[in-house]
C-alpha positions as CSV (number, residue, x, y, z in Angstrom):
1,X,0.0,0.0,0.0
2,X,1.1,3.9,-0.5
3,X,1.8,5.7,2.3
4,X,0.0,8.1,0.5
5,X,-3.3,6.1,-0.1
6,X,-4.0,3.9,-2.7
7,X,-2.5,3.5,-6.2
8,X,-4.2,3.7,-9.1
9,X,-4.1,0.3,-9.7
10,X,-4.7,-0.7,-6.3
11,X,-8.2,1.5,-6.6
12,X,-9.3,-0.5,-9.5
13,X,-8.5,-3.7,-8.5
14,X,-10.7,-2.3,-5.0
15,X,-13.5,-1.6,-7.3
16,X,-13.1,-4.6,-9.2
17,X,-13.8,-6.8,-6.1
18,X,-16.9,-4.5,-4.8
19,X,-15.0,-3.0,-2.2
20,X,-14.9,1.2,-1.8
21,X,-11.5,2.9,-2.9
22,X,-9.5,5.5,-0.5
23,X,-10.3,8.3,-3.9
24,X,-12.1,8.2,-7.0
25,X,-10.1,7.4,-9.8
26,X,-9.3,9.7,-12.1
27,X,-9.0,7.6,-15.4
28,X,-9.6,9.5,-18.9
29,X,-8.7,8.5,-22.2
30,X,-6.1,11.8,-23.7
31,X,-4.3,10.1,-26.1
32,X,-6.3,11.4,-28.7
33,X,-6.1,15.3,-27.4
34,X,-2.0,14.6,-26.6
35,X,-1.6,13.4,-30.4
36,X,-3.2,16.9,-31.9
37,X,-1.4,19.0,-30.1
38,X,2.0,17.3,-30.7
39,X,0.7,17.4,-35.2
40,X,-0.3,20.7,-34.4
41,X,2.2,22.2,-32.2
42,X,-0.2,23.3,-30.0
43,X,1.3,21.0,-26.9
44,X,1.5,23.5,-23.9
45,X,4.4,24.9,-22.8
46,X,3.7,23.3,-19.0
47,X,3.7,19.6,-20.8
48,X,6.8,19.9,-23.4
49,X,9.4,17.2,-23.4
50,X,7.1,15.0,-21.4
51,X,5.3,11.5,-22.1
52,X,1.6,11.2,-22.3
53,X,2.5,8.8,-19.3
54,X,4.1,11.8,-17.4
55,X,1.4,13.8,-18.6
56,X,-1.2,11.3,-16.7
57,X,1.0,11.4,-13.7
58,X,1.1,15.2,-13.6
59,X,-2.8,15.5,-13.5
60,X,-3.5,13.1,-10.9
61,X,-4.3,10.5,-13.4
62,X,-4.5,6.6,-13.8
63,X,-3.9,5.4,-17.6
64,X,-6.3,3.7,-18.9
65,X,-4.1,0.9,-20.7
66,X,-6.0,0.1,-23.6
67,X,-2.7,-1.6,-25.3
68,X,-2.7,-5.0,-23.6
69,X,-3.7,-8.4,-26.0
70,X,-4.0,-12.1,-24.8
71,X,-4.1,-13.5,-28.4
72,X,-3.2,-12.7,-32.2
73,X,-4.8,-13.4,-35.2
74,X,-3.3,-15.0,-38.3
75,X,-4.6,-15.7,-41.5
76,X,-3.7,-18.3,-43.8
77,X,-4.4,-19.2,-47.1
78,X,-5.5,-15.9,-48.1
79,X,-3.9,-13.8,-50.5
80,X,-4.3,-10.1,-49.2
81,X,-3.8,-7.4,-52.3
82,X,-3.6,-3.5,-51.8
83,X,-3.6,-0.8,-53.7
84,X,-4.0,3.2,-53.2
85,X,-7.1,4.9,-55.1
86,X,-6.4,8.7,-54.2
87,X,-7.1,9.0,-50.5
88,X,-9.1,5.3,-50.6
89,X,-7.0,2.4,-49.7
90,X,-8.5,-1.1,-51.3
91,X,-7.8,-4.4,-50.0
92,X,-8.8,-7.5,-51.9
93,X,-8.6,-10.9,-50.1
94,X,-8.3,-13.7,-52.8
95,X,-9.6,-17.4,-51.4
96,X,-10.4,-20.2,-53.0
97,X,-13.8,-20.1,-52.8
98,X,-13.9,-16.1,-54.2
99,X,-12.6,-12.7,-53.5
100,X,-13.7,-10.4,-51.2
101,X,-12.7,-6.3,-51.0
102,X,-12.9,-3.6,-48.5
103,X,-12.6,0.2,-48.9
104,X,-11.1,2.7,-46.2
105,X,-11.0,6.5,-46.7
106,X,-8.1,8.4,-45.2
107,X,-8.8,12.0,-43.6
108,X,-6.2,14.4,-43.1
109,X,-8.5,16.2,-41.2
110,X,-9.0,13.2,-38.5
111,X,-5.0,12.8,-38.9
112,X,-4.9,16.6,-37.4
113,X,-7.2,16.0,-35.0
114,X,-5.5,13.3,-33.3
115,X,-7.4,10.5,-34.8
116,X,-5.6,7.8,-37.2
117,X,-7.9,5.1,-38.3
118,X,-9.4,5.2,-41.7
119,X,-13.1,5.3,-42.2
120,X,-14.9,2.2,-43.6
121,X,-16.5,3.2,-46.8
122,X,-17.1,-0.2,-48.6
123,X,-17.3,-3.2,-46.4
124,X,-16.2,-7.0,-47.4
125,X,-19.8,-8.2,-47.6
126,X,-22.3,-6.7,-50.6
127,X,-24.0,-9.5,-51.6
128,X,-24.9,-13.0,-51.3
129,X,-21.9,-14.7,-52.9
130,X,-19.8,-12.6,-50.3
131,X,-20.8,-14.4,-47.3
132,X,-18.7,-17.0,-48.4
133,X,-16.0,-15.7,-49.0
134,X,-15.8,-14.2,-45.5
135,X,-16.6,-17.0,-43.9
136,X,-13.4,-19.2,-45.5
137,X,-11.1,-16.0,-44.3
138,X,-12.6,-16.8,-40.6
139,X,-12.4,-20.5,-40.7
140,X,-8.5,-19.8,-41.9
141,X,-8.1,-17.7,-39.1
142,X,-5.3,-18.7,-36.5
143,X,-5.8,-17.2,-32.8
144,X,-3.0,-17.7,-31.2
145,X,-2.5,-16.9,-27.5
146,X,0.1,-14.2,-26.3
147,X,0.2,-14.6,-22.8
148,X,4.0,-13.3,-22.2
149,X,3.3,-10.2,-24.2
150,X,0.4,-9.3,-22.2
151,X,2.4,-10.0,-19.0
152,X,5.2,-8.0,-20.3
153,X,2.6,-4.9,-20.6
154,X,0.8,-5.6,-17.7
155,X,4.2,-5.0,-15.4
156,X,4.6,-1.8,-18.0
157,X,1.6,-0.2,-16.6
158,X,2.6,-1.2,-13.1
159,X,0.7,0.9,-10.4
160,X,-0.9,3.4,-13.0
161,X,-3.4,1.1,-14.1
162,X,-5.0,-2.6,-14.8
163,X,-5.0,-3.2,-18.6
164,X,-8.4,-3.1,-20.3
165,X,-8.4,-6.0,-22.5
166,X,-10.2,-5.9,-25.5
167,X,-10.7,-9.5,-27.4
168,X,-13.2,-7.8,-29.8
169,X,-17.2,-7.6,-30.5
170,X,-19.4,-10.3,-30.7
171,X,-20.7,-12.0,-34.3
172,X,-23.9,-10.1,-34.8
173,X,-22.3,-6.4,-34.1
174,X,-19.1,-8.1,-36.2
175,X,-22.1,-8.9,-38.4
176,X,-23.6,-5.5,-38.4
177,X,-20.4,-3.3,-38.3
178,X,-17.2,-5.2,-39.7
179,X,-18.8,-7.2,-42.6
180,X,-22.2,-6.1,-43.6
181,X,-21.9,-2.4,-42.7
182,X,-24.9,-0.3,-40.9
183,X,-26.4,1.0,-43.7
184,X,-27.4,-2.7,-45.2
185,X,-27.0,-5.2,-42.6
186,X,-30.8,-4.9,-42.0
187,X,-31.8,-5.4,-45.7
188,X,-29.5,-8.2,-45.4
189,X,-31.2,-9.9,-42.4
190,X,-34.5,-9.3,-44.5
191,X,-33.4,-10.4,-47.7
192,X,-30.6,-13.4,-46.8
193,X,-31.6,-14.0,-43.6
194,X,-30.3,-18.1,-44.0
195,X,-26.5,-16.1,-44.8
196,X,-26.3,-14.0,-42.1
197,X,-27.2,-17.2,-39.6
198,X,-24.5,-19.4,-41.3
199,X,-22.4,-16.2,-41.0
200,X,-23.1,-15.7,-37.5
201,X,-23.0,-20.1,-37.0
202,X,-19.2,-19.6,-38.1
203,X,-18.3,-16.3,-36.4
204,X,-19.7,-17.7,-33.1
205,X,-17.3,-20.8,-33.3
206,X,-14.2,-18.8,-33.8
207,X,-15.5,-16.3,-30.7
208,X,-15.8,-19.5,-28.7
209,X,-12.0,-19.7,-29.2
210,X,-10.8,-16.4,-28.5
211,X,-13.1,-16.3,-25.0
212,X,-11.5,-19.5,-24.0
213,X,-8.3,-17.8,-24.5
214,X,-9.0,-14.9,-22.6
215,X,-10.5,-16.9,-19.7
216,X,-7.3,-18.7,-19.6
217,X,-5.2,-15.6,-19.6
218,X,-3.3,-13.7,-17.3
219,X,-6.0,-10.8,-17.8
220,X,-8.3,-9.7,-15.4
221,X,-10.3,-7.2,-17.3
222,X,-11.8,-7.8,-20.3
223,X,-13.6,-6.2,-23.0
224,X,-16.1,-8.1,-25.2
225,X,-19.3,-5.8,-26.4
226,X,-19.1,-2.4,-28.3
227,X,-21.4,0.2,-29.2
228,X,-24.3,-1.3,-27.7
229,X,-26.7,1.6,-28.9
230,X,-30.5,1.8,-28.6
231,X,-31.2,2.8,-32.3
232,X,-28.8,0.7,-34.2
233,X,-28.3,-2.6,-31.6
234,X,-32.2,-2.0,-30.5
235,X,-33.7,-4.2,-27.5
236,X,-35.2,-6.8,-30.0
237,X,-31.8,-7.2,-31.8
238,X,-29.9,-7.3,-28.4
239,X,-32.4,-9.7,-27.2
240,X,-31.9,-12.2,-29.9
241,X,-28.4,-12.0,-30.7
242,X,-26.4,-10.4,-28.2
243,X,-27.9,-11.9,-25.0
244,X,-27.5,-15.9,-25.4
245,X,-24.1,-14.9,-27.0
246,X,-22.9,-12.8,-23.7
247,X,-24.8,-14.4,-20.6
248,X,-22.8,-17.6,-20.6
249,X,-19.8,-16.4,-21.5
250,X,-19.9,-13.6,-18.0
251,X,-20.7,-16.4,-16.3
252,X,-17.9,-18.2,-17.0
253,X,-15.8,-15.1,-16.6
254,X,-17.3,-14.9,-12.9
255,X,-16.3,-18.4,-12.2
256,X,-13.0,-17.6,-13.2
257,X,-13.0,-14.2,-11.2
258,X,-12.5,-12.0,-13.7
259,X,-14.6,-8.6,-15.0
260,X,-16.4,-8.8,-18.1
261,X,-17.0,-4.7,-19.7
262,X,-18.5,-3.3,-22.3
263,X,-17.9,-0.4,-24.1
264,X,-20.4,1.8,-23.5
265,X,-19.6,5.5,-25.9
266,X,-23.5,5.4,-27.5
267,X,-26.8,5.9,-26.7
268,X,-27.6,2.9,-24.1
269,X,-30.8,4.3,-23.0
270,X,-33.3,1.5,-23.8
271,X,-30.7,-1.1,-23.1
272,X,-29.2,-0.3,-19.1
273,X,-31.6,-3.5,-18.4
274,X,-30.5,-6.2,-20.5
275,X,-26.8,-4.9,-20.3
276,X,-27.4,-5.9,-16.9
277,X,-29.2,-9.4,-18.0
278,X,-26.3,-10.3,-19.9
279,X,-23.9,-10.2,-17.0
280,X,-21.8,-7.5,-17.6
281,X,-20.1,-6.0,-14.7
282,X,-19.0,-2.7,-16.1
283,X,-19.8,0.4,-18.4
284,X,-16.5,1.6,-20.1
285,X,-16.3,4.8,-21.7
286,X,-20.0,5.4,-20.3
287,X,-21.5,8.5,-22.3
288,X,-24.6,10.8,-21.2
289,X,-26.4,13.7,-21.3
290,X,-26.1,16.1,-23.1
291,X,-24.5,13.9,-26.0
292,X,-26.8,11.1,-25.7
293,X,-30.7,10.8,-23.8
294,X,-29.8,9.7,-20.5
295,X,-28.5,10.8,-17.5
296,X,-26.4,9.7,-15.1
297,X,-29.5,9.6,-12.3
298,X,-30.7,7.1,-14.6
299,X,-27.9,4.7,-15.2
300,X,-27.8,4.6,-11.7
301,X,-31.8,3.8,-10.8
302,X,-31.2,1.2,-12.8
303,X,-27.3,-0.3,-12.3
304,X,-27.3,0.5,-8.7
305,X,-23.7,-0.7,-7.7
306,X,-24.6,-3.8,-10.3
307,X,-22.5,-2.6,-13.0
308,X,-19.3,-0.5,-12.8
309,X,-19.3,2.7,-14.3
310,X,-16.1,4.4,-15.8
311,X,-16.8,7.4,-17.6
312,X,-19.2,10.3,-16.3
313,X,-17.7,13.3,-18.6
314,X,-19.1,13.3,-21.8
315,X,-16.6,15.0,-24.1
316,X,-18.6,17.6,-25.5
317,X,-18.2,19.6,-22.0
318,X,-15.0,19.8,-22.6
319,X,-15.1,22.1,-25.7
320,X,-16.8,25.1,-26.9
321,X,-19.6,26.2,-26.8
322,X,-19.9,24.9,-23.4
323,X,-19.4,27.8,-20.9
324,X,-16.8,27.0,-18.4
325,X,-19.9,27.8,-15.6
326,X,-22.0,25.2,-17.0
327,X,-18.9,22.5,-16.6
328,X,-18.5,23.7,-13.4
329,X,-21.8,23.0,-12.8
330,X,-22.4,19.6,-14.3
331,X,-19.2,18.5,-12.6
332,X,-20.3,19.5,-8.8
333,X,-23.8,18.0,-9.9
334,X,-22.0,14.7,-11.5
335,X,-20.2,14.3,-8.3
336,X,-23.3,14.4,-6.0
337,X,-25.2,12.0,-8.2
338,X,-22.4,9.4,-7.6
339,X,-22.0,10.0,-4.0
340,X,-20.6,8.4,-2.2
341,X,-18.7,6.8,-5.0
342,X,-18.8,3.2,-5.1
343,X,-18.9,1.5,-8.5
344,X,-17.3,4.5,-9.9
345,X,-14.2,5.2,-12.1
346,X,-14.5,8.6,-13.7
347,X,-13.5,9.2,-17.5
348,X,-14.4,11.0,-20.2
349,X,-16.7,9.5,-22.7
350,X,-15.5,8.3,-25.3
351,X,-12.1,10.6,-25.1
352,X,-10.6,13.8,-23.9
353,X,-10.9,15.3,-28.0
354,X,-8.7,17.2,-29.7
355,X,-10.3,20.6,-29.1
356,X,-11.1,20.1,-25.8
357,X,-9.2,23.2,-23.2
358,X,-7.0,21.1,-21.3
359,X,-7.5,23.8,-18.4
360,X,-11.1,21.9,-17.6
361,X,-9.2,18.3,-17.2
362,X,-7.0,20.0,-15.1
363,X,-9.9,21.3,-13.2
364,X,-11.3,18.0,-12.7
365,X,-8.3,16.9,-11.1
366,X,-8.5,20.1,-8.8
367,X,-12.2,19.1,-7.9
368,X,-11.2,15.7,-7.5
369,X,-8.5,17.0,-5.4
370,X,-10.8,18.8,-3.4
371,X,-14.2,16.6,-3.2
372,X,-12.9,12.8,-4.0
373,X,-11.9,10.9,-1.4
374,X,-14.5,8.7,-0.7
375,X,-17.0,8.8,0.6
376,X,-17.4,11.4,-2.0
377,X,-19.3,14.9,-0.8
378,X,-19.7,18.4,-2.3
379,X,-21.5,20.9,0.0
């Protein structure tokens, strides 16, 4: 133990097990802010010469080590083909059984603001024949455990964190998202609904591997659910896909005494229930009001202390044109709703952005400071 209090680490792993921390932790995500100002030059003078690690340190700060894998993929007997079409990048995957190709737009403008994945703008699957295609590529897919590398990481983060371990979606959002793409996936369960229930047949057998390897793994905290949102991943389609898929699976996470989170950056207004149903035990990157319909009073109605949340700062508060009164307020009224703090990791949802005025983080770590040791209380 600190003589000081807890570490960062220590306070998760407190939370982890149910048990109250000495502080709330203080845990954003600001890589995305600390790239743009380093492309842009715009890195305060107070933070020059010093790591995004330091950085962390200097705020009060966990990190939220988002870096750590228990497996690897590898694909065999695929020949993968690119080429460069102005700002598009087009990969072809030739099989055996077809070919397959995907489209991903680069933006110099998300470059600049700190963000460096390529947007999806044509997605493997367009058609019937596609399907299988695809599913050859996922039957020739090798996952291959990397225990010793996520070890290696783990002792890297040391006390600033626990590594968040992400082993990917589940089939239907892999479906919905990575294959099929939003704006067709539900002709496509109209039209070929017998494909996409091969497709998701094939996809669930390969997640049945991967979750095996994470519950063997070194990893306590895992990651298996994205983007849960009440429009696009709507209680009837959570009902019938995502539910039987993640209910056993948290309860063999549980056996093994481990956390099973989802990452929660969308609109999970009609869903707090069955997130709940399908065992998960916390909300990562948990967005509300004003950037989605629902507050935090609400998340906590329903969760209770049930699920964990990390996140409580949506983003947008952190930017023009929100006045710095009305942050001040929403923070001194965020940290009477959680009062006294249990279940509780604060972030910002989904990241600290690249035009966000660093002088408000540093003013939650002042409030913090101030008003976090638990049990938390603001006069």
């Amino acid at each position: 133990m600190n003589p000081n209090g807890m570490t960062n680490r220590e306070r998760l792993l407190t939370i982890l097990d149910g048990k109250p921390p000495d502080r709330l932790p203080w845990i954003p995500r600001l890589l995305i802010w600390h790239q743009a100002q380093i492309r842009r030059g715009t890195l305060p003078a107070r933070y020059e010469g010093l790591s995004l690690r330091e950085i962390e340190r200097s705020l009060g700060m966990g990190t939220p080590a988002r870096d750590g894998r228990v497996f690897r993929s590898v694909l065999h007997d695929v020949e993968v083909q690119q080429e460069q079409e102005g700002e598009d990048t087009v990969t072809h995957y030739v099989t055996p059984v077809g070919t397959v190709s995907s489209r991903q737009r680069y933006s110099e403008v998300l470059r600049q603001g700190g963000i460096a994945t390529r947007r999806d703008m044509e997605n493997l699957i367009t058609g019937p024949d596609d399907y299988a295609v695809v599913e050859y590529m996922i039957e020739h897919t090798e996952i291959v455990p990397t225990y010793d590398e996520y070890l290696a990481y783990e002792a890297e983060i040391g006390e600033d964190g626990v590594p968040l371990v992400s082993i990917g979606a589940d089939p239907m959002y892999r479906v919905m998202r990575e294959y099929v793409g939003y704006n067709h996936v539900f002709y496509h369960l109209r039209d070929y609904p017998e494909r996409v229930e091969h497709l998701l047949g094939v996809l669930t057998e390969q997640a049945q591997v991967i979750q095996q390897v994470a519950l063997d793994s070194p990893a306590r905290l895992i990651l298996h659910g994205e983007h849960f949102d009440s429009q696009m991943t709507p209680p009837p389609i959570f009902e019938k896909y995502m539910l039987p898929y993640f209910k056993p699976f948290a309860e063999q996470m549980h056996a093994r005494g481990k956390t099973l989170a989802c990452h929660a950056d969308a609109d999970a207004s009609l869903l707090l229930e069955l997130i709940v149903d399908a065992g998960f035990d916390m909300a990562e990157c948990f967005v509300t009001a004003p950037m989605v319909p629902l507050t935090m009073d609400r998340a906590r109605e329903v969760w209770g202390k049930q699920i964990i949340i990390w996140g409580g700062i949506p983003s947008s508060i952190l930017c023009a044109p929100y006045t710095d009164e009305a942050f001040e307020t929403y923070m001194l009224d965020l940290l009477r709703t959680i009062a006294p703090g249990d279940a509780f990791i604060l972030g910002v949802a989904d990241n600290v952005m690249a035009e966000a005025y660093i002088e408000r983080v540093e003013r939650v770590s002042a409030l913090l400071a101030a008003y976090g040791a638990y049990p938390v209380h603001v006069p």
